[in-house]
PyMOL Python script that loads the backbone (N, CA, C, O; Angstrom):
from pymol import cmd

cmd.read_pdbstr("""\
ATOM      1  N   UNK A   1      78.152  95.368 103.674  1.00  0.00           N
ATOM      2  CA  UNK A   1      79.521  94.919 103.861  1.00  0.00           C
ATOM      3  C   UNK A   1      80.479  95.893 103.171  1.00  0.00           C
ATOM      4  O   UNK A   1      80.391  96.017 101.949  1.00  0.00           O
ATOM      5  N   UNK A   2      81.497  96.679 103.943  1.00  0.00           N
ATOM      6  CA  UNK A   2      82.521  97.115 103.152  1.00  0.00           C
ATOM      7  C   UNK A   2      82.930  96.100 102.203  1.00  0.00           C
ATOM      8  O   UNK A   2      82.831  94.873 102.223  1.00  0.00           O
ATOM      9  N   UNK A   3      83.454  96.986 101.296  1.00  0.00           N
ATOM     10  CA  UNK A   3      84.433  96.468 100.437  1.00  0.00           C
ATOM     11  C   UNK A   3      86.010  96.299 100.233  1.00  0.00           C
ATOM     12  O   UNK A   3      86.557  97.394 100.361  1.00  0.00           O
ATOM     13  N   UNK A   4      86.558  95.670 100.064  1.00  0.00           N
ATOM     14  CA  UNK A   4      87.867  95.218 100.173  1.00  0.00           C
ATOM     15  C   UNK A   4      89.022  96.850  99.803  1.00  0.00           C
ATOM     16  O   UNK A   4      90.071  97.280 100.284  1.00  0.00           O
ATOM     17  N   UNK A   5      88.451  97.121  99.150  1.00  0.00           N
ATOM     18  CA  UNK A   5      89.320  98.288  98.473  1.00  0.00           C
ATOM     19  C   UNK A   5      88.949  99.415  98.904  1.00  0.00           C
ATOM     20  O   UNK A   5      89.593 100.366  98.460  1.00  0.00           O
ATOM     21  N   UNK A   6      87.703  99.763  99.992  1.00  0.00           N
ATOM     22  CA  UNK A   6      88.090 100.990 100.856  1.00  0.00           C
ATOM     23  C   UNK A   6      88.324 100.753 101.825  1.00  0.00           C
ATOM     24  O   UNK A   6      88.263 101.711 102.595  1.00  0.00           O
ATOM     25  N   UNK A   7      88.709  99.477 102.403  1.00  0.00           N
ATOM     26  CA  UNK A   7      89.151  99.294 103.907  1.00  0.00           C
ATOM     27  C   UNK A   7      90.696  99.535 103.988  1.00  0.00           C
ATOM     28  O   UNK A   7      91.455  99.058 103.144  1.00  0.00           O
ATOM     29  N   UNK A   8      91.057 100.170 104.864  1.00  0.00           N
ATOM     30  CA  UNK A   8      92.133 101.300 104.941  1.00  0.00           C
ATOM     31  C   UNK A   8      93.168  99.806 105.211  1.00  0.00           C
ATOM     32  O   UNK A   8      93.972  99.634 104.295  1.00  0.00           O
ATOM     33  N   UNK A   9      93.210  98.990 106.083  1.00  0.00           N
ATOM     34  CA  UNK A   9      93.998  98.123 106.745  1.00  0.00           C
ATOM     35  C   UNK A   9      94.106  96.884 105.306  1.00  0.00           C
ATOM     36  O   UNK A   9      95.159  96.249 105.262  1.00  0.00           O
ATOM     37  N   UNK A  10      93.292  96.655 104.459  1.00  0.00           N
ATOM     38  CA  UNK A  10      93.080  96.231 103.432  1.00  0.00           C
ATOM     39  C   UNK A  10      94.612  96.664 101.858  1.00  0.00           C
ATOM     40  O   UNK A  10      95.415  96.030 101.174  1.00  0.00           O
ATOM     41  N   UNK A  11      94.208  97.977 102.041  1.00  0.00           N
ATOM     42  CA  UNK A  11      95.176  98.537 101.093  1.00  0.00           C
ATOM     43  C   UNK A  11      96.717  99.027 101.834  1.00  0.00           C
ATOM     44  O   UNK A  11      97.763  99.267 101.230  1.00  0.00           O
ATOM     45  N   UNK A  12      96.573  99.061 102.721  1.00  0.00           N
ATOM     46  CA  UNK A  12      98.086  99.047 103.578  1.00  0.00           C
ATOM     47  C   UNK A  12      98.789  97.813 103.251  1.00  0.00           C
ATOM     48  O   UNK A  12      99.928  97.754 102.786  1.00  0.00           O
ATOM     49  N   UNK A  13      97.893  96.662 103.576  1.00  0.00           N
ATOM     50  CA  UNK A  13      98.497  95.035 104.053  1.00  0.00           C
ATOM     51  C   UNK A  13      99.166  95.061 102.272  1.00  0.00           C
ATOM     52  O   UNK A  13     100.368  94.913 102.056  1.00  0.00           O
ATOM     53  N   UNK A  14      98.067  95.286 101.071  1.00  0.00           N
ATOM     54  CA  UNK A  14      98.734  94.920 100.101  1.00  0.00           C
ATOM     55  C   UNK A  14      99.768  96.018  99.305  1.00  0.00           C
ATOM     56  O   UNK A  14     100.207  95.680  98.205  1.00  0.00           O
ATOM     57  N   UNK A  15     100.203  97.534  99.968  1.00  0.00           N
ATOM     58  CA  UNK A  15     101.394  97.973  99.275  1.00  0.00           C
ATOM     59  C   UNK A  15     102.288  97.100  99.988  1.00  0.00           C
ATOM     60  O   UNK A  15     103.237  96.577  99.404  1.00  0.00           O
ATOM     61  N   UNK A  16     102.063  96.914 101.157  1.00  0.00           N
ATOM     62  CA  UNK A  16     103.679  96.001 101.969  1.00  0.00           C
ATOM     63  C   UNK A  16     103.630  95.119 101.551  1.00  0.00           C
ATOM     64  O   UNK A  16     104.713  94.621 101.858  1.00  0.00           O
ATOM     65  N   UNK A  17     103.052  94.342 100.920  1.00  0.00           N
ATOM     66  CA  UNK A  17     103.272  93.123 100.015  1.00  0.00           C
ATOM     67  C   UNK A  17     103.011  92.776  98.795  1.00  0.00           C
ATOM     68  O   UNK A  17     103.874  91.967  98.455  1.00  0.00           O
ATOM     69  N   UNK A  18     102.256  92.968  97.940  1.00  0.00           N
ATOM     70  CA  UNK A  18     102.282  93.073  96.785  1.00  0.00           C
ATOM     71  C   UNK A  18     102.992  94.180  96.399  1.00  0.00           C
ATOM     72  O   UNK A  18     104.031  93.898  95.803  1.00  0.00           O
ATOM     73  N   UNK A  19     102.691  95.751  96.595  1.00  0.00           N
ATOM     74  CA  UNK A  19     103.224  96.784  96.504  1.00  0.00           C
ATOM     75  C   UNK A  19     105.000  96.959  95.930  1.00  0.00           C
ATOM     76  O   UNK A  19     105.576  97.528  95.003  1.00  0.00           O
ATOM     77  N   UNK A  20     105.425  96.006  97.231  1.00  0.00           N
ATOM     78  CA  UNK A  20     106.764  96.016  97.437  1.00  0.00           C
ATOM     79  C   UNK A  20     107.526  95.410  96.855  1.00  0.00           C
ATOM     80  O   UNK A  20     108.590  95.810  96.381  1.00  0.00           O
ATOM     81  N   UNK A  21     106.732  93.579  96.794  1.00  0.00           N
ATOM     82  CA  UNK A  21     107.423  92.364  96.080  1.00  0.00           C
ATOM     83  C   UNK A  21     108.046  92.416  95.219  1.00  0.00           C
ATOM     84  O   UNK A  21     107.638  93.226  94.386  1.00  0.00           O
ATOM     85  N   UNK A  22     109.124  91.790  94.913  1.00  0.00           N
ATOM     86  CA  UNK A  22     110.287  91.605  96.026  1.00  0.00           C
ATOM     87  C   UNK A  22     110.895  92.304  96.642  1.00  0.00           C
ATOM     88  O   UNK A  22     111.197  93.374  96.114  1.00  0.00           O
ATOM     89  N   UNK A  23     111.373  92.018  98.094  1.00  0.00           N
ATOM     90  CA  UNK A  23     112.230  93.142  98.385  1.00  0.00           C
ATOM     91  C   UNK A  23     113.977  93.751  98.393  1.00  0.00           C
ATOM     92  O   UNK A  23     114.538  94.819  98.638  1.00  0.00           O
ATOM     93  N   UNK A  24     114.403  92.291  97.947  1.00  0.00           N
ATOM     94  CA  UNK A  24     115.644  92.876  98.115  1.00  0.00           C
ATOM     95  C   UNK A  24     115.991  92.339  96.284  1.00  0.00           C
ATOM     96  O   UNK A  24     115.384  91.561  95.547  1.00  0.00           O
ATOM     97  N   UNK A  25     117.028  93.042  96.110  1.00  0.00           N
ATOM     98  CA  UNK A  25     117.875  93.997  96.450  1.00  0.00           C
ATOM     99  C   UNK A  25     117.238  95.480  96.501  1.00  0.00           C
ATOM    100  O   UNK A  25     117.731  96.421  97.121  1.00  0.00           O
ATOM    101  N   UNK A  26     115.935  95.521  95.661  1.00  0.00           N
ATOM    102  CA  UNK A  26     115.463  96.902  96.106  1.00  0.00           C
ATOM    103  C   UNK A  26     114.088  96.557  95.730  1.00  0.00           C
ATOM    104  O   UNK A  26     113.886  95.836  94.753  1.00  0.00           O
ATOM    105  N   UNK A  27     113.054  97.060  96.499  1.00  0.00           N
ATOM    106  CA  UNK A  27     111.550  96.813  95.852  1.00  0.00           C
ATOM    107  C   UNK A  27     111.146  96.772  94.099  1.00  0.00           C
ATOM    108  O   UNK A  27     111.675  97.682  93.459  1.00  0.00           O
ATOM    109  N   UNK A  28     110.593  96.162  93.597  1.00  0.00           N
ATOM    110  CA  UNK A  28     110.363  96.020  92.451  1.00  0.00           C
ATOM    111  C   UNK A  28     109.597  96.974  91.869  1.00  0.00           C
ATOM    112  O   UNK A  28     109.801  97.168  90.671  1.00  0.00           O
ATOM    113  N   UNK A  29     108.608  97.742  92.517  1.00  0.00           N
ATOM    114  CA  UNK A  29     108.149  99.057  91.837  1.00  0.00           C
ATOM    115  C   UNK A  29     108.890 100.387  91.853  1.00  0.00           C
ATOM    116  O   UNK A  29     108.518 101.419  91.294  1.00  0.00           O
ATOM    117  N   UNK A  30     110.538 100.126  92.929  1.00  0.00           N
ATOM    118  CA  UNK A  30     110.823 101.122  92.496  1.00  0.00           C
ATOM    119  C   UNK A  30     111.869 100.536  91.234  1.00  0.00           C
ATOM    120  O   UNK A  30     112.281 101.458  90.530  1.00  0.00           O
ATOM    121  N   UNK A  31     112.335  99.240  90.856  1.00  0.00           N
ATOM    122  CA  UNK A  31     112.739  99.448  89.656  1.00  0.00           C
ATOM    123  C   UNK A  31     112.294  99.871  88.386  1.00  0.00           C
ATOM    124  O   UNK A  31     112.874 100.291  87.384  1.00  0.00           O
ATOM    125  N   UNK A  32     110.945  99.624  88.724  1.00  0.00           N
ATOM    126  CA  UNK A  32     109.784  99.824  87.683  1.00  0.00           C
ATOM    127  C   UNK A  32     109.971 101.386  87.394  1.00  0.00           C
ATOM    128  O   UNK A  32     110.334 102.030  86.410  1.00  0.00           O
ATOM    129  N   UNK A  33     109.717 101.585  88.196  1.00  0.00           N
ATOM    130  CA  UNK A  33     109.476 103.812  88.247  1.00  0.00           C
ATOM    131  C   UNK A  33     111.183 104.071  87.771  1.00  0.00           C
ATOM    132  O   UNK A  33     111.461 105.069  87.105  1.00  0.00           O
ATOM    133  N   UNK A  34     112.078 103.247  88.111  1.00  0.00           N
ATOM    134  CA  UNK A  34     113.221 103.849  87.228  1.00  0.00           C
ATOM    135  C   UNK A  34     113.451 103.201  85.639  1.00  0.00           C
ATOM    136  O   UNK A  34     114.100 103.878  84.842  1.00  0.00           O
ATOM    137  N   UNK A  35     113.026 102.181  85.315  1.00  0.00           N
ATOM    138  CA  UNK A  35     112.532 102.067  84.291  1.00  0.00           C
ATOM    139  C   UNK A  35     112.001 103.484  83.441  1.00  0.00           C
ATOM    140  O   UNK A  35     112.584 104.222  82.647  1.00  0.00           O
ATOM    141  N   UNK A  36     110.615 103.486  84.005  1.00  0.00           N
ATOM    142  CA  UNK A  36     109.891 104.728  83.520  1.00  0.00           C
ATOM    143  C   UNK A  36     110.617 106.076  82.789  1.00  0.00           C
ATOM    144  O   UNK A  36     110.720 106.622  81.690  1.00  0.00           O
ATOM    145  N   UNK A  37     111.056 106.216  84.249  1.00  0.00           N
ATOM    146  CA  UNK A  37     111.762 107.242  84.221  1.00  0.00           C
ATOM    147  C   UNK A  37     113.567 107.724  83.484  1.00  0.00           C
ATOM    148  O   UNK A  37     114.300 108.711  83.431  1.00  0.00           O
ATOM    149  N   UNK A  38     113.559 106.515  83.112  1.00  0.00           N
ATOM    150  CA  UNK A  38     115.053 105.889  81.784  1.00  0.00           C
ATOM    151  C   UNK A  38     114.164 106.336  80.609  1.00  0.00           C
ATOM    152  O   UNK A  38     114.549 107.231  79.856  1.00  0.00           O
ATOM    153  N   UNK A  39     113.067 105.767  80.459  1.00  0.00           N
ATOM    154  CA  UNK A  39     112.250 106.285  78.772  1.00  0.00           C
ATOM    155  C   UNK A  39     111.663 104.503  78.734  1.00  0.00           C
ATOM    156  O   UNK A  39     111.206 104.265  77.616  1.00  0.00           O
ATOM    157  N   UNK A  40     111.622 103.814  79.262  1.00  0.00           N
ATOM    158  CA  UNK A  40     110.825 102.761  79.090  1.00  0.00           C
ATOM    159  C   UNK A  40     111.323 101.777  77.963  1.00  0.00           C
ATOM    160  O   UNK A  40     110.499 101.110  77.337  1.00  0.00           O
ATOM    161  N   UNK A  41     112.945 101.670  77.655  1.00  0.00           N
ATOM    162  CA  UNK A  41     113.341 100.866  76.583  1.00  0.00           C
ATOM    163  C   UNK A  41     113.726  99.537  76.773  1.00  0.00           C
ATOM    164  O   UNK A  41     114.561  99.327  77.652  1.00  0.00           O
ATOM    165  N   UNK A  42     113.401  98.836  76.294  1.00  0.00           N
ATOM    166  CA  UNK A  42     114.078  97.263  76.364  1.00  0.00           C
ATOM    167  C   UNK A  42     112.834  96.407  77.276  1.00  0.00           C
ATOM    168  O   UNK A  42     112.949  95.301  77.804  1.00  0.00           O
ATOM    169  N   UNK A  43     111.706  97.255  77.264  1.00  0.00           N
ATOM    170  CA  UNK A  43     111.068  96.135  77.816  1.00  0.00           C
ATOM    171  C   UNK A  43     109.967  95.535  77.005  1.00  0.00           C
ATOM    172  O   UNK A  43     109.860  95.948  75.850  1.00  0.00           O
ATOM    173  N   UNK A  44     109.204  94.703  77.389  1.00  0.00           N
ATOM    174  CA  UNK A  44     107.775  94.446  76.693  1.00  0.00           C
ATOM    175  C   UNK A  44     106.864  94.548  77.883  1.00  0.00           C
ATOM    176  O   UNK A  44     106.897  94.667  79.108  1.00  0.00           O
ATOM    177  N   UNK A  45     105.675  94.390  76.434  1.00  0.00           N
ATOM    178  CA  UNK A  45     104.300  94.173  77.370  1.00  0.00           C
ATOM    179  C   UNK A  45     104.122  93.795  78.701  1.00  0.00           C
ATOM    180  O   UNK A  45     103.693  94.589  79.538  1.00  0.00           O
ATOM    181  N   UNK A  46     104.425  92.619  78.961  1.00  0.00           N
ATOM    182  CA  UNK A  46     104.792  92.274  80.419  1.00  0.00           C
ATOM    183  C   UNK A  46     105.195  92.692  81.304  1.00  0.00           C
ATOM    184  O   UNK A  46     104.721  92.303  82.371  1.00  0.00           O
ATOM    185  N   UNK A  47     106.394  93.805  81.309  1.00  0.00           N
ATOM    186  CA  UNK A  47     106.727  94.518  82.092  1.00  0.00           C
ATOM    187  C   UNK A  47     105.812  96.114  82.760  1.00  0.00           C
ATOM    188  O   UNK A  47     105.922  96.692  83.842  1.00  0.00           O
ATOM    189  N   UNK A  48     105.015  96.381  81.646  1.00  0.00           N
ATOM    190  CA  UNK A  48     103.881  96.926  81.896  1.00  0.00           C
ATOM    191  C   UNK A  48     103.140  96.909  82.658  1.00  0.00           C
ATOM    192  O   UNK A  48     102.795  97.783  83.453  1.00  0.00           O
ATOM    193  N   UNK A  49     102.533  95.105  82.386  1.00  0.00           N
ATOM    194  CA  UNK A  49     101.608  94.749  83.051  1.00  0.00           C
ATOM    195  C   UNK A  49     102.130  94.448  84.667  1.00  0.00           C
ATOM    196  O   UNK A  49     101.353  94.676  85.594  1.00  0.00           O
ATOM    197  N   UNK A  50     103.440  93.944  84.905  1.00  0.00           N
ATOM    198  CA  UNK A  50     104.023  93.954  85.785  1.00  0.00           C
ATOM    199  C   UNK A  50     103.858  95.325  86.749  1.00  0.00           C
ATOM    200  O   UNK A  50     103.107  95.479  87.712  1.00  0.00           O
ATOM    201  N   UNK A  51     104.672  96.120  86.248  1.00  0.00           N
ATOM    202  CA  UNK A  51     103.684  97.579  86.745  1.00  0.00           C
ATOM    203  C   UNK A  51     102.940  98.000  86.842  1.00  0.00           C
ATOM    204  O   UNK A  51     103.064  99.064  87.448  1.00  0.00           O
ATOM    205  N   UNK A  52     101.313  97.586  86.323  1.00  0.00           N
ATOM    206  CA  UNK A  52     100.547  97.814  86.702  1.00  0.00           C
ATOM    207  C   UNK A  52      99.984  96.710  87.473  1.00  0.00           C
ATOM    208  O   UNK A  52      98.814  96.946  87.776  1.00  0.00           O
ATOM    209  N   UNK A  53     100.403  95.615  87.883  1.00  0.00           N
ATOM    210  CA  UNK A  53     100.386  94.497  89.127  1.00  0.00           C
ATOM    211  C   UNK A  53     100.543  95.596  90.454  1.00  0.00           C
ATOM    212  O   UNK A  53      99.614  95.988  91.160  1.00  0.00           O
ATOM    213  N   UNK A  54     102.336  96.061  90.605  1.00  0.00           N
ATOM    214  CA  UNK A  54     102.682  95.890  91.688  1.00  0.00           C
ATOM    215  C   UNK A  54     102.364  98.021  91.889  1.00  0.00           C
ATOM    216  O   UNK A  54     102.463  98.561  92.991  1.00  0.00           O
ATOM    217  N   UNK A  55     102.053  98.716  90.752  1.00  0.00           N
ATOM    218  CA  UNK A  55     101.293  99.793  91.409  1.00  0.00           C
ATOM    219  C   UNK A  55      99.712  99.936  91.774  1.00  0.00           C
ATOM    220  O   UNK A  55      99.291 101.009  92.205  1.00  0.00           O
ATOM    221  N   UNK A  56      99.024  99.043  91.624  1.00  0.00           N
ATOM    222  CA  UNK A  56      97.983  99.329  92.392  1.00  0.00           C
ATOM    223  C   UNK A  56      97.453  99.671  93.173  1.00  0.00           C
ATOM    224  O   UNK A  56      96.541 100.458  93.428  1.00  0.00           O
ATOM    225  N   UNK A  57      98.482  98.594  93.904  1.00  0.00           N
ATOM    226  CA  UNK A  57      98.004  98.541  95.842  1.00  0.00           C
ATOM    227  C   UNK A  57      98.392 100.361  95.744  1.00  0.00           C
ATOM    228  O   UNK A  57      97.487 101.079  96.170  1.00  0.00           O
ATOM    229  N   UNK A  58      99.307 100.881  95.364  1.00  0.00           N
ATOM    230  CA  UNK A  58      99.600 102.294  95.429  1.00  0.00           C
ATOM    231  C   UNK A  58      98.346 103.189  95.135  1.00  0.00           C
ATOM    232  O   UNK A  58      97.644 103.901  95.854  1.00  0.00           O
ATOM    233  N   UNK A  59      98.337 102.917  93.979  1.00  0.00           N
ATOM    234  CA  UNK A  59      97.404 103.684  93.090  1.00  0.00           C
ATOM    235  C   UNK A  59      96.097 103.684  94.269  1.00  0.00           C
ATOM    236  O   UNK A  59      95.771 104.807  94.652  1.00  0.00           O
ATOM    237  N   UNK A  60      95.276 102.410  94.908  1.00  0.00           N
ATOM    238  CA  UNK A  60      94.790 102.129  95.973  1.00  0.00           C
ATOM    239  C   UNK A  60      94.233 103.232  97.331  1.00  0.00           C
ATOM    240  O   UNK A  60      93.154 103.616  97.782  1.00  0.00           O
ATOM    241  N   UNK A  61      95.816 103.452  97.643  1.00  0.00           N
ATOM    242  CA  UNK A  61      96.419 103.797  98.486  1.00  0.00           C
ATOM    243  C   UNK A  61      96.001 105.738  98.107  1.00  0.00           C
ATOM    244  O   UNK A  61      95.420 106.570  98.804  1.00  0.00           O
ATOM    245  N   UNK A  62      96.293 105.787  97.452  1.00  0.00           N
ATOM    246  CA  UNK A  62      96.392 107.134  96.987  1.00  0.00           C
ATOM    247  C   UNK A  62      94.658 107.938  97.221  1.00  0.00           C
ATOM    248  O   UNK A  62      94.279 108.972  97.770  1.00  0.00           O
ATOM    249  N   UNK A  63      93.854 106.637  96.358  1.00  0.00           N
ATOM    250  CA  UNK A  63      92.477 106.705  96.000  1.00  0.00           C
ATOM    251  C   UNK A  63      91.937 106.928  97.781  1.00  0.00           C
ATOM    252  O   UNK A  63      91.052 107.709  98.132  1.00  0.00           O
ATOM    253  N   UNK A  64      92.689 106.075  98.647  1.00  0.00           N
ATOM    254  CA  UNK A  64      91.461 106.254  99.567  1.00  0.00           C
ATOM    255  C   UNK A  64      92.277 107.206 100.818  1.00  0.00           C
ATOM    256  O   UNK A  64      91.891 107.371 101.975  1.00  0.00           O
ATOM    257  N   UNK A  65      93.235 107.631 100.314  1.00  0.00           N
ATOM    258  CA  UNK A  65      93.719 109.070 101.441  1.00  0.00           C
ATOM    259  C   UNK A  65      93.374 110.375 100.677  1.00  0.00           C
ATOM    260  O   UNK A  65      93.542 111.469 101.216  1.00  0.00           O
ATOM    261  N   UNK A  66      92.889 110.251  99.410  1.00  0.00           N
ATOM    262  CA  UNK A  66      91.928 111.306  98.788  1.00  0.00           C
ATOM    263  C   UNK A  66      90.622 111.499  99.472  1.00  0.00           C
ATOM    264  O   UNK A  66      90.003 112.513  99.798  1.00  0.00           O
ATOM    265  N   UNK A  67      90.388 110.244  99.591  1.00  0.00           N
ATOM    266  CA  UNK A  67      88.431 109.993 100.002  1.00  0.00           C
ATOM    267  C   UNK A  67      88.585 110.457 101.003  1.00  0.00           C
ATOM    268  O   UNK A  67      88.020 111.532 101.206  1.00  0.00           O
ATOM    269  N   UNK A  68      89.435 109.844 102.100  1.00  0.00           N
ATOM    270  CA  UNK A  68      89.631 110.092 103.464  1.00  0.00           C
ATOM    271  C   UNK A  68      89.790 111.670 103.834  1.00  0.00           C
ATOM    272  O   UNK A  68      89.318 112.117 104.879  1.00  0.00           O
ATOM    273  N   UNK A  69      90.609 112.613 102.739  1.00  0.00           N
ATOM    274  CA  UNK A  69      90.916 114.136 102.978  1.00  0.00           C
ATOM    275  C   UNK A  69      89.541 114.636 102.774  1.00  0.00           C
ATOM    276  O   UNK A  69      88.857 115.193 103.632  1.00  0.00           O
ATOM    277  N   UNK A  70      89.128 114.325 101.279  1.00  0.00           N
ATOM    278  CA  UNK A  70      87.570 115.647 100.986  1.00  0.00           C
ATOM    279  C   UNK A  70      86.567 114.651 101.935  1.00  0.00           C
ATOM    280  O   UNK A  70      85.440 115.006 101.589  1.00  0.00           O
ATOM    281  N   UNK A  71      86.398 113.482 103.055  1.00  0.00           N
ATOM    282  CA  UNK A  71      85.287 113.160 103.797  1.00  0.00           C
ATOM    283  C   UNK A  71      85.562 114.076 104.779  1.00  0.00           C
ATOM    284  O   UNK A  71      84.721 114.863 105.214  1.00  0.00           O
ATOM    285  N   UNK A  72      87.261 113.980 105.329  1.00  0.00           N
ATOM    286  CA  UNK A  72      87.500 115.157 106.546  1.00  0.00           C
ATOM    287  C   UNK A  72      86.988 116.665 106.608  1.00  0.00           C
ATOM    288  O   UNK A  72      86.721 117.222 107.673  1.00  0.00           O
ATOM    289  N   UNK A  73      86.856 117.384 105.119  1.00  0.00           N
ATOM    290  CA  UNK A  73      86.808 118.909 104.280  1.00  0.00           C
ATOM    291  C   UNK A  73      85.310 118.782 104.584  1.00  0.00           C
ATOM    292  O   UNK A  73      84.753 119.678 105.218  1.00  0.00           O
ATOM    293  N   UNK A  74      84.573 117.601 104.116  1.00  0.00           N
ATOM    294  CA  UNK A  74      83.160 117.873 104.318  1.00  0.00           C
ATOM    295  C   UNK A  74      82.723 117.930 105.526  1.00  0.00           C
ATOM    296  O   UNK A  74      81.701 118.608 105.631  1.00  0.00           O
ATOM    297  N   UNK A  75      83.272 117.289 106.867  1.00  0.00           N
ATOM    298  CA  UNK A  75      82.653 117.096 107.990  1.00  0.00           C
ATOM    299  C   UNK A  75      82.791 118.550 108.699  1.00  0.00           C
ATOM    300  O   UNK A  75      81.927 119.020 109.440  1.00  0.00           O
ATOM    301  N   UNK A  76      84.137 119.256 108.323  1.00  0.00           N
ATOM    302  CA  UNK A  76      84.309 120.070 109.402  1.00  0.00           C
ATOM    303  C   UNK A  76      84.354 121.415 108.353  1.00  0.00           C
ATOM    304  O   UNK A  76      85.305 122.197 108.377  1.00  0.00           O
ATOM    305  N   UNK A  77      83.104 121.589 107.356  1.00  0.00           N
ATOM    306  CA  UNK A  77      82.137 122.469 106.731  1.00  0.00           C
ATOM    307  C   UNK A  77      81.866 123.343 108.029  1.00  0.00           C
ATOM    308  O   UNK A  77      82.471 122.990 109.041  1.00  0.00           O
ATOM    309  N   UNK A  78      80.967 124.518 108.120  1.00  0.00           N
ATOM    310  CA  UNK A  78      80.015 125.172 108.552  1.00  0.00           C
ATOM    311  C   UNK A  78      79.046 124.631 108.623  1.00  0.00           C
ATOM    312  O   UNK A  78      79.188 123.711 107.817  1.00  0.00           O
ATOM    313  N   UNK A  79      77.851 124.524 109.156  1.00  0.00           N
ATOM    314  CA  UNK A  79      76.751 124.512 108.921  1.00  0.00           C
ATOM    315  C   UNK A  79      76.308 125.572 108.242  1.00  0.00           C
ATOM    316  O   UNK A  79      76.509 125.174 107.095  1.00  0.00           O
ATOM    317  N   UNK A  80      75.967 126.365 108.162  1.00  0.00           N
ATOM    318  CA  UNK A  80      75.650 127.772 108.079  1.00  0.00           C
ATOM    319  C   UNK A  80      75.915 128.537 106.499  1.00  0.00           C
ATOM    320  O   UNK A  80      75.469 129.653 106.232  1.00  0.00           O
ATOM    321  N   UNK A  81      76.675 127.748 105.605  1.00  0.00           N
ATOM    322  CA  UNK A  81      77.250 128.285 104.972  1.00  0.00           C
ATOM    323  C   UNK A  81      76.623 127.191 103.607  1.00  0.00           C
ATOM    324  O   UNK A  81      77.005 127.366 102.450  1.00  0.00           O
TER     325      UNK A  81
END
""", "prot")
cmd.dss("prot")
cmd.show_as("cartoon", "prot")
cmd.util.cbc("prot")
cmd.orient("prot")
């Protein structure tokens, strides 16, 4: 049985929804990443963990269009070589 976390349709479904949650007034991981990117003041622990909630599905995402590139690099090798 695949597993939940290399099925491609799997980690799509959850950046558009977990990923994203909430969406308005602007997705919540990108407040997060501007957070970050302010110097990370005024928050706590929670907000952390919050970020590391809603980047996963990313982080995810990232992991299996890596797998997906070096499986493509290996198939279309040489033989010969």
């Amino acid at each position: 049985m695949k597993k939940a976390i290399d099925d491609w349709k799997f980690v799509v479904l959850a950046c558009l929804t977990l990923g994203l949650a909430p969406f308005s007034p602007q997705p919540h991981i990108i407040s997060k990443l501007i957070w970050l990117r302010d110097g990370a003041k005024g928050q706590d622990w929670l907000d952390w963990a919050d970020l590391g909630m809603h980047g996963l599905p990313w982080l995810l995402l990232a992991r299996w269009m890596l797998l997906f590139f070096f499986q493509q690099l290996k198939k279309e090798k040489p033989s010969g070589m």
